[in-house]
PyMOL Python script that loads the backbone (N, CA, C, O; Angstrom):
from pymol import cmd

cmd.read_pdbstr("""\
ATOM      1  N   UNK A   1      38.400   5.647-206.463  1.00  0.00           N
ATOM      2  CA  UNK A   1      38.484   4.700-207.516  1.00  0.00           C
ATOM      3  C   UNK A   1      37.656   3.491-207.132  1.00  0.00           C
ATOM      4  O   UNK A   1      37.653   3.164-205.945  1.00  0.00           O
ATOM      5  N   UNK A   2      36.745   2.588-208.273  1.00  0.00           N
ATOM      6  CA  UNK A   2      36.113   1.681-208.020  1.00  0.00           C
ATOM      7  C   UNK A   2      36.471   1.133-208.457  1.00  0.00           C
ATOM      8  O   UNK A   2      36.831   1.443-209.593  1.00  0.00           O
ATOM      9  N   UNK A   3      36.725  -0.308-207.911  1.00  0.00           N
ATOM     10  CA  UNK A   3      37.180  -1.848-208.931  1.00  0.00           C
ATOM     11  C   UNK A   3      36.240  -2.990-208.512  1.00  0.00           C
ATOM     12  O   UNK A   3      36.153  -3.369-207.344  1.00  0.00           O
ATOM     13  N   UNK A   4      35.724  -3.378-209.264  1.00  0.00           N
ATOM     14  CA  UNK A   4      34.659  -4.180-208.923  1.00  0.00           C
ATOM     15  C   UNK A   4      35.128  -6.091-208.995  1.00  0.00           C
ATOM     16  O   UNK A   4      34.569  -7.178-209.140  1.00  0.00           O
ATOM     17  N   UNK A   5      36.431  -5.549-208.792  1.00  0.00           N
ATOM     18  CA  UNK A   5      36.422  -7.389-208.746  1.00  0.00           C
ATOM     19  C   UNK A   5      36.693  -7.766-206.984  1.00  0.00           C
ATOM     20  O   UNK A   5      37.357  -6.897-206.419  1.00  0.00           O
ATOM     21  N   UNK A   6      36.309  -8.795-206.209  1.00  0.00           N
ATOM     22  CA  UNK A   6      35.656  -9.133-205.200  1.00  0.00           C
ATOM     23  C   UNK A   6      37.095  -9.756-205.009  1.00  0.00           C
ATOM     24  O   UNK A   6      37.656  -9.400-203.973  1.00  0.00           O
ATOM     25  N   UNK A   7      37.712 -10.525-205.734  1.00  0.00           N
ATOM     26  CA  UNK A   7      38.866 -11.555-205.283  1.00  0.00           C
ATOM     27  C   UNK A   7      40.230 -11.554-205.386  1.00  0.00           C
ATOM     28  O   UNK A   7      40.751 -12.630-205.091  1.00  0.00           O
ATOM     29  N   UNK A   8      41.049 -10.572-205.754  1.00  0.00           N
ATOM     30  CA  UNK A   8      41.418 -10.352-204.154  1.00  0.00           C
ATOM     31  C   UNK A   8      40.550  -9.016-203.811  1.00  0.00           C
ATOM     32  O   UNK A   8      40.012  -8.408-204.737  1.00  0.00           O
ATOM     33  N   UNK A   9      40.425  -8.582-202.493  1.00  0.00           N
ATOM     34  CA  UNK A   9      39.416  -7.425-201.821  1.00  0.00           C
ATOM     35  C   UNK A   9      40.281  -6.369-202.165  1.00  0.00           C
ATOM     36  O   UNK A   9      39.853  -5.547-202.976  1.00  0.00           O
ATOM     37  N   UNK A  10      41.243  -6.251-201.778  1.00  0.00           N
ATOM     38  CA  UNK A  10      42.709  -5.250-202.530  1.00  0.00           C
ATOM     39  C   UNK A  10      43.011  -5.233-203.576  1.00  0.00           C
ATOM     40  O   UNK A  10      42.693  -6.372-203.916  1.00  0.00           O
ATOM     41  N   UNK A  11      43.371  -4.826-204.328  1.00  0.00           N
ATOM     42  CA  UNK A  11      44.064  -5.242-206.343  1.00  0.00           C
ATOM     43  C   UNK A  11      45.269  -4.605-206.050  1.00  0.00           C
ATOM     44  O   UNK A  11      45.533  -4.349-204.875  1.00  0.00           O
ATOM     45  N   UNK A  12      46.046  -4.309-206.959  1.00  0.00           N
ATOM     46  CA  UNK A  12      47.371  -4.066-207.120  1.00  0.00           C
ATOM     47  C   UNK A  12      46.919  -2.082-207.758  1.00  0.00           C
ATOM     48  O   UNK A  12      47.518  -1.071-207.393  1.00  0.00           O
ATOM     49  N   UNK A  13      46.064  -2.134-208.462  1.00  0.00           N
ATOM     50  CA  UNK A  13      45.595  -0.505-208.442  1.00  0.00           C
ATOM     51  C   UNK A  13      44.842   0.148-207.680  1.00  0.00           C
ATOM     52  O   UNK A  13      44.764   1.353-207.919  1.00  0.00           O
ATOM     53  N   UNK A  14      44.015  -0.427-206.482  1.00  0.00           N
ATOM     54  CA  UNK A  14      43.456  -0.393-205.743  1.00  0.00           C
ATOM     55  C   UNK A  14      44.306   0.186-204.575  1.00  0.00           C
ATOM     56  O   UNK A  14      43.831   1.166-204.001  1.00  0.00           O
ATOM     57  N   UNK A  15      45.765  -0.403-204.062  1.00  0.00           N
ATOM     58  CA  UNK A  15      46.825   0.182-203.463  1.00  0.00           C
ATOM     59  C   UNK A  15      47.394   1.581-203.429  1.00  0.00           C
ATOM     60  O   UNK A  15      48.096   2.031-202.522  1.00  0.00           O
ATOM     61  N   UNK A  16      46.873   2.448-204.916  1.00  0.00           N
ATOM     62  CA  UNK A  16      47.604   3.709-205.067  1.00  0.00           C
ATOM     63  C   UNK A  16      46.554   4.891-204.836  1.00  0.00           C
ATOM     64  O   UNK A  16      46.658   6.100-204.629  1.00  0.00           O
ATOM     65  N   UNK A  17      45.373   3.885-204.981  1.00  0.00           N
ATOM     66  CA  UNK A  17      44.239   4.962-204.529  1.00  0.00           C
ATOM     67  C   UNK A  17      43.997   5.900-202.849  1.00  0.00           C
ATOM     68  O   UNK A  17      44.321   5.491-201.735  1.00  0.00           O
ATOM     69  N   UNK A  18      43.496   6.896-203.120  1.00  0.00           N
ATOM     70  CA  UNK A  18      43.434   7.417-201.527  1.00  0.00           C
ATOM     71  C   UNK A  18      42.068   6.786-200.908  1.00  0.00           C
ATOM     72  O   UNK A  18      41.979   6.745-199.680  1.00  0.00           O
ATOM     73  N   UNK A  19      41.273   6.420-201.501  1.00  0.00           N
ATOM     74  CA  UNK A  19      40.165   5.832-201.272  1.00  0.00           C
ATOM     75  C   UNK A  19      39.325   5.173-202.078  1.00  0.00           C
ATOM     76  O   UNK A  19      38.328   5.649-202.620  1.00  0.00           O
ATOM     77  N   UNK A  20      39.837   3.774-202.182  1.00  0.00           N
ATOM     78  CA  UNK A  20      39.238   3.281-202.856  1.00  0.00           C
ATOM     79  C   UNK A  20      37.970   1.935-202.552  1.00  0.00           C
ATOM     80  O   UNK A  20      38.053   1.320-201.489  1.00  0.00           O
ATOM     81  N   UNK A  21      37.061   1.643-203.372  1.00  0.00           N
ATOM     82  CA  UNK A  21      36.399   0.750-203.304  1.00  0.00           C
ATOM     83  C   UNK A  21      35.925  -0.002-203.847  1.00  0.00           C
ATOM     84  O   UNK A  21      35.443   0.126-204.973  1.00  0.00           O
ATOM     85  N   UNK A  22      35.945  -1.106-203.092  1.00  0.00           N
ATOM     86  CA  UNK A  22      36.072  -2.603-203.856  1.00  0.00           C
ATOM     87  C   UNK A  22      34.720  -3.526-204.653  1.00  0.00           C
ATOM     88  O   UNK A  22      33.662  -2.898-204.691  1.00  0.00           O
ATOM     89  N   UNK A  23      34.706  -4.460-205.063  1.00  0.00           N
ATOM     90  CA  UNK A  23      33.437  -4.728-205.549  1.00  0.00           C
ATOM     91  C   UNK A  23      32.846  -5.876-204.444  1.00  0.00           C
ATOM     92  O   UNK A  23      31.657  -6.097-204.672  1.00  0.00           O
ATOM     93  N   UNK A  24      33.212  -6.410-203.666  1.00  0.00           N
ATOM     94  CA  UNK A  24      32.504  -6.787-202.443  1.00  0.00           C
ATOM     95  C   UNK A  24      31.887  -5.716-201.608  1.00  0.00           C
ATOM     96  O   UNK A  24      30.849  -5.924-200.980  1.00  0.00           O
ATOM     97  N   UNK A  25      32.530  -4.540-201.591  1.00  0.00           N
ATOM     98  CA  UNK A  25      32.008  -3.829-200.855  1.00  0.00           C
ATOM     99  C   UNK A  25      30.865  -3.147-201.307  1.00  0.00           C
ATOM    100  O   UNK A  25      29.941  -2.845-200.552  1.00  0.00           O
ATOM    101  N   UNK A  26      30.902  -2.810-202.908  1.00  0.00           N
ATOM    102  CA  UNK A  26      30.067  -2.812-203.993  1.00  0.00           C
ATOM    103  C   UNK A  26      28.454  -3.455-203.900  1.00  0.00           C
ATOM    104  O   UNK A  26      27.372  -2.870-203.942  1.00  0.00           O
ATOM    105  N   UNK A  27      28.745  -4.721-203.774  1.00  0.00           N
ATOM    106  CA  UNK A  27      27.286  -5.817-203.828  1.00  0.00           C
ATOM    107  C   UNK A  27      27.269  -5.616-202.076  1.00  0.00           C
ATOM    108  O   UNK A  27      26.748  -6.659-201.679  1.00  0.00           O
ATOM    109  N   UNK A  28      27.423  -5.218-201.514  1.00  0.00           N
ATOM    110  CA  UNK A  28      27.266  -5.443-199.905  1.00  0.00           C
ATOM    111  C   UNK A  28      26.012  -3.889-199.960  1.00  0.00           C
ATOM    112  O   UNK A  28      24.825  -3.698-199.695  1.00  0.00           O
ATOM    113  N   UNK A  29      27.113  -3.129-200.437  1.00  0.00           N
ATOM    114  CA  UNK A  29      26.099  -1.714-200.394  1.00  0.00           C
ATOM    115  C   UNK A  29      24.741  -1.932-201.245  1.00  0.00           C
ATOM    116  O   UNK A  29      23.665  -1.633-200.727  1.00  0.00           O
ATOM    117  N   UNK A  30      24.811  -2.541-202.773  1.00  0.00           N
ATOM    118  CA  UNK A  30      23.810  -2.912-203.126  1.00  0.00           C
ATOM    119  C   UNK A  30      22.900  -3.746-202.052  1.00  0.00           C
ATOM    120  O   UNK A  30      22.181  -2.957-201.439  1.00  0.00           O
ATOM    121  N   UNK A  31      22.806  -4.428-201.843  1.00  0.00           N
ATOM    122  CA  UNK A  31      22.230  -5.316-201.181  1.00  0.00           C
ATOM    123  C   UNK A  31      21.194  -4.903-199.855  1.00  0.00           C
ATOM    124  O   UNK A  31      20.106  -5.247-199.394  1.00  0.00           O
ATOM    125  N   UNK A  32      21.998  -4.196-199.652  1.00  0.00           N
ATOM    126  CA  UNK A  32      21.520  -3.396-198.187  1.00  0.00           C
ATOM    127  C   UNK A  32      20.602  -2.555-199.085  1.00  0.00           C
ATOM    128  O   UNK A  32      19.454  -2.893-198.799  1.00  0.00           O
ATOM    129  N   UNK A  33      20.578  -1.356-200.302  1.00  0.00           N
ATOM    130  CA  UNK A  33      19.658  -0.725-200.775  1.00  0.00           C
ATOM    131  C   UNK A  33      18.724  -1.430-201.748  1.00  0.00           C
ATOM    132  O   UNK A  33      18.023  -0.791-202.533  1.00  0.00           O
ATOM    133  N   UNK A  34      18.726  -2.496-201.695  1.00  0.00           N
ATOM    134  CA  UNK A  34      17.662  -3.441-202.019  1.00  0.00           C
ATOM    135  C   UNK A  34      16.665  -3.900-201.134  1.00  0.00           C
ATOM    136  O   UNK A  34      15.491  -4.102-201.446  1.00  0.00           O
ATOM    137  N   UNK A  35      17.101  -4.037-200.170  1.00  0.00           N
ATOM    138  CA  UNK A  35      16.212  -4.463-198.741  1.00  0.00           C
ATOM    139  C   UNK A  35      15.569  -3.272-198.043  1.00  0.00           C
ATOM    140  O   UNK A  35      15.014  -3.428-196.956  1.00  0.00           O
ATOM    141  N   UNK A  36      15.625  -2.202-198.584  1.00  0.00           N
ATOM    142  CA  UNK A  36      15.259  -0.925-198.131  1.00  0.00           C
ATOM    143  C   UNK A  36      14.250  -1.045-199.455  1.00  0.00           C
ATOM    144  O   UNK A  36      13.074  -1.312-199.209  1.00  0.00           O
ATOM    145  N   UNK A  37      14.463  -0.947-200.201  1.00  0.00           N
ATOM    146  CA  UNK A  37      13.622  -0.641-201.227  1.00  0.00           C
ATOM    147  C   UNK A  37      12.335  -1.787-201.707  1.00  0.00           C
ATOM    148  O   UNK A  37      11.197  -1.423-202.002  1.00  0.00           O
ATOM    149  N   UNK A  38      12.764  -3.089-201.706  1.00  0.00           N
ATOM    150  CA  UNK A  38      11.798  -3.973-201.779  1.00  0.00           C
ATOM    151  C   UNK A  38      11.700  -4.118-200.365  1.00  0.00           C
ATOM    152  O   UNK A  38      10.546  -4.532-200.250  1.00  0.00           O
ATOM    153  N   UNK A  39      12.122  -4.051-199.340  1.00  0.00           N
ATOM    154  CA  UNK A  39      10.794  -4.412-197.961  1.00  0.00           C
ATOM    155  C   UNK A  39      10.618  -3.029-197.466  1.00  0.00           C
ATOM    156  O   UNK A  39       9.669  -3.173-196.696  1.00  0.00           O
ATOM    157  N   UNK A  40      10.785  -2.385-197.448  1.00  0.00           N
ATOM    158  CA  UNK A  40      11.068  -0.744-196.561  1.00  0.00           C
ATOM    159  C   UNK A  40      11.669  -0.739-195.460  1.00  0.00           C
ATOM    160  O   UNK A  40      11.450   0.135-194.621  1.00  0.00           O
ATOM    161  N   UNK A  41      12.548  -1.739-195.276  1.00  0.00           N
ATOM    162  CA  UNK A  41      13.631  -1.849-194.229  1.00  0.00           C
ATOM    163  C   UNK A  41      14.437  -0.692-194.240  1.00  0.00           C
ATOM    164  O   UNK A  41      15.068  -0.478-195.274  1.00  0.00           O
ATOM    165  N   UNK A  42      14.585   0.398-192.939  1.00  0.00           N
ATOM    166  CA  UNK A  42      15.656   1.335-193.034  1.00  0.00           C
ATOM    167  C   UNK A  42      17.031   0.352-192.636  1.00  0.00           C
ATOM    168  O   UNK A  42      16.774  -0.584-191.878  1.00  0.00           O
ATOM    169  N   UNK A  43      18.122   0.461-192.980  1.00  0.00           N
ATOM    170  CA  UNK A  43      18.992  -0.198-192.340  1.00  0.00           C
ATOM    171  C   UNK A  43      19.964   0.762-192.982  1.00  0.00           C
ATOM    172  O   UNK A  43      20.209   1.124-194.133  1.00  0.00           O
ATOM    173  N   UNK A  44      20.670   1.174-191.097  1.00  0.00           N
ATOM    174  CA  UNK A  44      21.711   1.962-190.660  1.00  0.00           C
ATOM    175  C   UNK A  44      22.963   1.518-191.336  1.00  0.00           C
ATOM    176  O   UNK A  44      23.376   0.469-190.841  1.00  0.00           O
ATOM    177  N   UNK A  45      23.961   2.141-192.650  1.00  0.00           N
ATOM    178  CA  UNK A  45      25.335   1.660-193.394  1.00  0.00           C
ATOM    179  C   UNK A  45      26.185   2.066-193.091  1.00  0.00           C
ATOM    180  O   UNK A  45      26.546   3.106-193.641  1.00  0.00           O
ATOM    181  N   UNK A  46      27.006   1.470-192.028  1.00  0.00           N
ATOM    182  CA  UNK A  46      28.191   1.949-191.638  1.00  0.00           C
ATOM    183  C   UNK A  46      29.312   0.899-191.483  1.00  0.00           C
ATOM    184  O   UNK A  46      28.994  -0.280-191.330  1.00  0.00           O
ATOM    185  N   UNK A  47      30.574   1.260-191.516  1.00  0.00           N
ATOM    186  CA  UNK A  47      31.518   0.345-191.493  1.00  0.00           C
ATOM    187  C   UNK A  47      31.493  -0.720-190.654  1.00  0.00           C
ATOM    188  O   UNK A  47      31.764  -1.819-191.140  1.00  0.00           O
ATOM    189  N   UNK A  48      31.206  -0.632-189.402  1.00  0.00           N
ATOM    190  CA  UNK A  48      31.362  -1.628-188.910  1.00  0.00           C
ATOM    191  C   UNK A  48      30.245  -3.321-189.256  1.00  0.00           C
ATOM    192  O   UNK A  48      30.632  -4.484-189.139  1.00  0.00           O
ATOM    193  N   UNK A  49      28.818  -2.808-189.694  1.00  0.00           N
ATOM    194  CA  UNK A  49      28.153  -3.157-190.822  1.00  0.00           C
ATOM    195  C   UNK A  49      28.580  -4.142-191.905  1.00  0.00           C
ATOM    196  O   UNK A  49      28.078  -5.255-192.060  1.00  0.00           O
ATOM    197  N   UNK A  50      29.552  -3.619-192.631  1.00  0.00           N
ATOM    198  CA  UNK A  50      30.122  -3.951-193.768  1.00  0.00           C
ATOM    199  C   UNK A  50      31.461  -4.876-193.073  1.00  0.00           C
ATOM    200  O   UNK A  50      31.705  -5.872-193.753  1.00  0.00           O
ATOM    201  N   UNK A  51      32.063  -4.769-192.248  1.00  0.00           N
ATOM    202  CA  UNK A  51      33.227  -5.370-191.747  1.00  0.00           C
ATOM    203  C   UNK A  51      32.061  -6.885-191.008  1.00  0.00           C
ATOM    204  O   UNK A  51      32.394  -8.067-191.098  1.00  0.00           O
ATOM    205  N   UNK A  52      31.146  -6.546-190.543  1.00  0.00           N
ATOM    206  CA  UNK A  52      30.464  -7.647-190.006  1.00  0.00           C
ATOM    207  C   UNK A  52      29.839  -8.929-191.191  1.00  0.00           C
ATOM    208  O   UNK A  52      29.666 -10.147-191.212  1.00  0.00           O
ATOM    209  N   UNK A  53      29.659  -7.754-192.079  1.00  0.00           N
ATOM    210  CA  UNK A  53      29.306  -8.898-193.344  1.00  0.00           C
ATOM    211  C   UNK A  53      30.135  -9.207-193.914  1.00  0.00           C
ATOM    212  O   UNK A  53      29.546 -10.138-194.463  1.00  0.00           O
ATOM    213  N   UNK A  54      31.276  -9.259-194.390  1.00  0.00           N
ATOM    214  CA  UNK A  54      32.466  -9.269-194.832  1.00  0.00           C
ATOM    215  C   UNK A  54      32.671 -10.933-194.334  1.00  0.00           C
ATOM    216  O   UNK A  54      32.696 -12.008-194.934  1.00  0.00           O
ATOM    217  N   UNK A  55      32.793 -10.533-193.001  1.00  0.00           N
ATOM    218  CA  UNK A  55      32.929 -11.922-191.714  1.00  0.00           C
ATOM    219  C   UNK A  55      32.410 -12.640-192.482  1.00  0.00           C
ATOM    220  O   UNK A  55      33.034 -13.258-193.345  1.00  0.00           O
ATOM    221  N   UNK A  56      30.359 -12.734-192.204  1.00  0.00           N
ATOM    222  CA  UNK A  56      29.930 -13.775-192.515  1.00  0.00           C
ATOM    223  C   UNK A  56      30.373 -14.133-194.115  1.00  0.00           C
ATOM    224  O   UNK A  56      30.631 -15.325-194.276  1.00  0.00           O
ATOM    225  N   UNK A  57      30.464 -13.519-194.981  1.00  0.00           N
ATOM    226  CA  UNK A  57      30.627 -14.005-196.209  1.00  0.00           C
ATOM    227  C   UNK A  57      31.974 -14.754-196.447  1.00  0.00           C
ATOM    228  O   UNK A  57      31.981 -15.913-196.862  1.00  0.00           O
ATOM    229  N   UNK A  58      32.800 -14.250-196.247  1.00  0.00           N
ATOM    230  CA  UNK A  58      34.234 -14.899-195.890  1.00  0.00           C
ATOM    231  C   UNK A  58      34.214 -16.385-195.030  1.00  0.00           C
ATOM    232  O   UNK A  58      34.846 -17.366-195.422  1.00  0.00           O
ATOM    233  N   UNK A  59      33.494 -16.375-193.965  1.00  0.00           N
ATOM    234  CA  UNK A  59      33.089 -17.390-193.621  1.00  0.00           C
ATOM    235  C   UNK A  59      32.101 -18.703-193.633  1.00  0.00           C
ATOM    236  O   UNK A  59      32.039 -19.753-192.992  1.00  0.00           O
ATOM    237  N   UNK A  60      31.330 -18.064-194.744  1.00  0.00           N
ATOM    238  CA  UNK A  60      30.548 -19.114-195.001  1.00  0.00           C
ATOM    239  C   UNK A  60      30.884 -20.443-196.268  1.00  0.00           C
ATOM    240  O   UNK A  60      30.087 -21.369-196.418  1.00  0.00           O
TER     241      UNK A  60
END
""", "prot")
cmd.dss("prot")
cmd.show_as("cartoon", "prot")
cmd.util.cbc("prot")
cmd.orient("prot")
């Protein structure tokens, strides 16, 4: 299941799913296949990746 709202990262239907994903995680994946595509950057997508950007965004 996809829910594309960013705030809260969890939703309340998001909870019943077996795997679900969020819309931060959404624009994170975009983002990364944007930078591949307009520079030809390969860049490796894996969780820990996404947990690292998460950080900075949360934190900035």
């Amino acid at each position: 299941m996809i829910d594309l709202v960013y705030n809260p990262e969890i939703t309340q239907i998001m909870k019943y799913c077996k795997q679900p994903i969020g819309g931060l995680n959404m624009l994170i994946i975009q983002a990364i296949k944007s930078e591949e595509i307009w520079f030809g950057r390969k860049i490796e997508l894996t969780d820990e990746l996404i947990s690292q950007l998460k950080e900075v965004i949360y934190h900035e």
